[in-house]
C-alpha positions in Angstrom: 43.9 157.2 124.1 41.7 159.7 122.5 44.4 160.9 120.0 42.4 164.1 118.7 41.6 165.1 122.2 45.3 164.6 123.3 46.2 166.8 120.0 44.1 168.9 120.7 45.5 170.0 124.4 48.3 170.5 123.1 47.2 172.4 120.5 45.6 174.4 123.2 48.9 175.1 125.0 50.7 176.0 122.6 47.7 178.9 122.0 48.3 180.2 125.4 51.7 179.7 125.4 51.6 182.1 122.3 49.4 184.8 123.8 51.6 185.2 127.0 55.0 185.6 124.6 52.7 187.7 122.8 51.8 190.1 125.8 54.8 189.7 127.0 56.8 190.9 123.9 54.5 194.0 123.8 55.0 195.1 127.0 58.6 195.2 127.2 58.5 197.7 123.9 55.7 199.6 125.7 57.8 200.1 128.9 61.7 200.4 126.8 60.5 202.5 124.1 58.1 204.9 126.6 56.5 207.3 124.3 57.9 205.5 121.0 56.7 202.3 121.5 53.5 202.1 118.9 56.3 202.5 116.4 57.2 199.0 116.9 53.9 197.1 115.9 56.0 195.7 112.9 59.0 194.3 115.0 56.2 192.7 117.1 54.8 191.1 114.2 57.8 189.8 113.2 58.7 188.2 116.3 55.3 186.3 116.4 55.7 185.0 112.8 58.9 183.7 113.4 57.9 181.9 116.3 55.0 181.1 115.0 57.6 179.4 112.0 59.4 177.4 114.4 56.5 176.0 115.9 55.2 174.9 112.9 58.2 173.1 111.9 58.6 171.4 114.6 55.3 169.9 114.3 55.8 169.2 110.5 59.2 167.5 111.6 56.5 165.1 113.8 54.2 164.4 111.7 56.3 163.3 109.1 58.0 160.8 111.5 54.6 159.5 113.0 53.0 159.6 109.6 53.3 155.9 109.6 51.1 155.6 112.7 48.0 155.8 110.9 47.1 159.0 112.7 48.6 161.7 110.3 44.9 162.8 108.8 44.3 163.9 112.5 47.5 165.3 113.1 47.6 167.3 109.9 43.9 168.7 110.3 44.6 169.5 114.0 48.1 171.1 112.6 46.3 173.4 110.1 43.5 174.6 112.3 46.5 175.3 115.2 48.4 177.4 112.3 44.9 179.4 111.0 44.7 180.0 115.0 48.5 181.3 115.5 47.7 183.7 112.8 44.6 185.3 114.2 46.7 185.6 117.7 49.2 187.7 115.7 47.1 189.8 114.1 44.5 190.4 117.2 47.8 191.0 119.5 49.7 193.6 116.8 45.9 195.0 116.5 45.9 195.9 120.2 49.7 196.9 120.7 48.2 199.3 118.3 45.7 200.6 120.1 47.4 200.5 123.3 44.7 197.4 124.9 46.4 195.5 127.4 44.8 191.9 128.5 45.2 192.1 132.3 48.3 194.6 133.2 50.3 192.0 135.6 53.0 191.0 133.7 56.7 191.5 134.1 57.7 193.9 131.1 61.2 192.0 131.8 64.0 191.5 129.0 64.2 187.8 130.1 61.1 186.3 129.4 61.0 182.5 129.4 57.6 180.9 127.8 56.5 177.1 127.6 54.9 176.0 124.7 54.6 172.2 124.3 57.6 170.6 122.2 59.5 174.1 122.3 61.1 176.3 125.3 61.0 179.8 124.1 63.7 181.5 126.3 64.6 185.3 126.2 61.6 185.4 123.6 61.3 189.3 123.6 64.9 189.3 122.1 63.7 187.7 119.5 61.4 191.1 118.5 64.7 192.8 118.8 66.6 191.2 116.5 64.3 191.9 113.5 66.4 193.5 110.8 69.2 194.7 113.3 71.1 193.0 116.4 69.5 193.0 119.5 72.0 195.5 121.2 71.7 197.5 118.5 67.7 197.3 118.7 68.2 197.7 122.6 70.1 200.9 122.3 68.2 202.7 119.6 65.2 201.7 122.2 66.8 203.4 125.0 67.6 206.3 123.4 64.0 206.8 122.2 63.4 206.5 125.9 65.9 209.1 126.9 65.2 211.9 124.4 61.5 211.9 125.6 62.4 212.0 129.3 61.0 214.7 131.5 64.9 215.6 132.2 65.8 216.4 128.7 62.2 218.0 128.3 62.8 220.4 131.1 66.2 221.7 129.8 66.4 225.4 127.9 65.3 225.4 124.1 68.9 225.7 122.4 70.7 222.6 125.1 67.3 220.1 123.9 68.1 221.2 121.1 71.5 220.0 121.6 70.7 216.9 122.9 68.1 215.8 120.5 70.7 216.5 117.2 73.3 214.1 118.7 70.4 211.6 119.6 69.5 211.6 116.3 73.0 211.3 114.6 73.3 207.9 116.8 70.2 206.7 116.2 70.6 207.5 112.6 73.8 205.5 112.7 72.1 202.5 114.7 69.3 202.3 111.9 71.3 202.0 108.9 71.4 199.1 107.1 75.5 198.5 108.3 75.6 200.1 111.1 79.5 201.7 112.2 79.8 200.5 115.7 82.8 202.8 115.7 80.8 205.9 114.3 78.2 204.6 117.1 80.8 204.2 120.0 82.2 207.7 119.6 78.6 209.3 119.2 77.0 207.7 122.7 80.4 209.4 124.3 79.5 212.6 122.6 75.7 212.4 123.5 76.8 211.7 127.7 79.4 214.8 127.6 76.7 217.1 125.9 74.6 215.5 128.5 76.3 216.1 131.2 78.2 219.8 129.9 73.8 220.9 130.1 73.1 219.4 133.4 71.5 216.2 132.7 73.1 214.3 135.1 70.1 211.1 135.1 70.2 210.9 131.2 74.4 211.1 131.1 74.6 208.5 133.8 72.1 206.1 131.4 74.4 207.6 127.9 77.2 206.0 129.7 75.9 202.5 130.6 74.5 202.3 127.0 78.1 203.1 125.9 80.0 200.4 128.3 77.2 198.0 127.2 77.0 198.5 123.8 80.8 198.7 123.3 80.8 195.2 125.7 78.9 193.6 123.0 80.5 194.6 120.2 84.1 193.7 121.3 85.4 197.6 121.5 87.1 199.3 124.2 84.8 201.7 125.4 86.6 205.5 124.5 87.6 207.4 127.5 
């Protein structure tokens, strides 16, 4: 067998692999984060680093076991170009989740995103973006509410209730970016943001407050206040 070519294809996949978690990572913030979503070009970067770490370990942890095989120059040449390569994908991928350039607009902008690269099986790989620096319900709601606050429902409400609205957004999301977050403090300002919701007549966005409470309280172990 041709060992550089063999290395070589796999190098390859894992490349594509890459790309697709890649493209798939960005649009899932583009379509959760709406109008906010260029605002997370460092969480994507993150997440494609730290896969990008854990693919290169694993092929570090195989090379030094087949170093004895007599192939390990190959290996290690073909493992060096495959990392120089992983870093241009990041930085060509965070360049156009920057400038908004979308390769092909057919994929699934789904939460569950399950990508085959060889020697690893990256499942949920999008949670991964959401995870850097914060938990991912934590990310997820902070997302959402993004989302909400530049909905066309809370945009078409009178001056003083956006108002409204918007200053008890921003106490939760406030709460949901600092460095220890309250789940409590976070807890009892979702069920302040739905009743303000709903006490202006935004029926859609109270309906989604109160799903983000029951989930986000779900996740953290609390019982959701009444």
């Amino acid at each position: 067998m041709n060992s550089g070519y063999y290395y070589r294809t796999i190098n390859k996949d894992n490349e594509d692999g890459f790309a697709k978690y890649m493209d798939r990572s960005a649009n899932f913030i583009r379509h959760v984060a709406a109008s906010s979503w260029s605002e997370y070009a460092d969480e994507l970067r993150a997440g494609g680093d730290k896969l990008k770490q854990e693919i290169m370990a694993k092929i570090d942890h195989e090379n030094y076991l087949t170093s004895a095989l007599g192939e390990n120059s190959t290996r290690v040449q073909l493992r060096n170009e495959l990392d120089s390569a992983l870093d241009q994908l990041i930085k060509r991928k965070v360049e156009d989740f920057e400038l908004d350039y979308q390769e092909g607009k057919d994929m699934s902008p789904t939460i569950h995103n399950e990508v085959n690269i060889t020697n690893s099986n990256i499942e949920n790989a999008v949670v991964q973006i959401t995870q850097s620096g914060k938990d991912s319900i934590s990310k997820e709601t902070a997302l959402k509410l993004r989302e909400i606050i530049n909905s066309e429902e809370i945009k078409g409400l009178p001056e003083s209730d956006r108002l409204e609205v918007l200053e008890q957004a921003d106490v939760v999301l406030k709460e949901l970016n600092a460095p220890a977050t309250n789940d409590g403090k976070v807890v009892r300002g979702l069920r302040t943001l739905g009743r303000i919701a709903s006490s202006v007549a935004a029926k859609v966005t109270a309906n989604i407050i109160a799903q983000l409470l029951i989930a986000y309280a779900t996740a953290k172990g609390i019982m959701p206040p009444t």
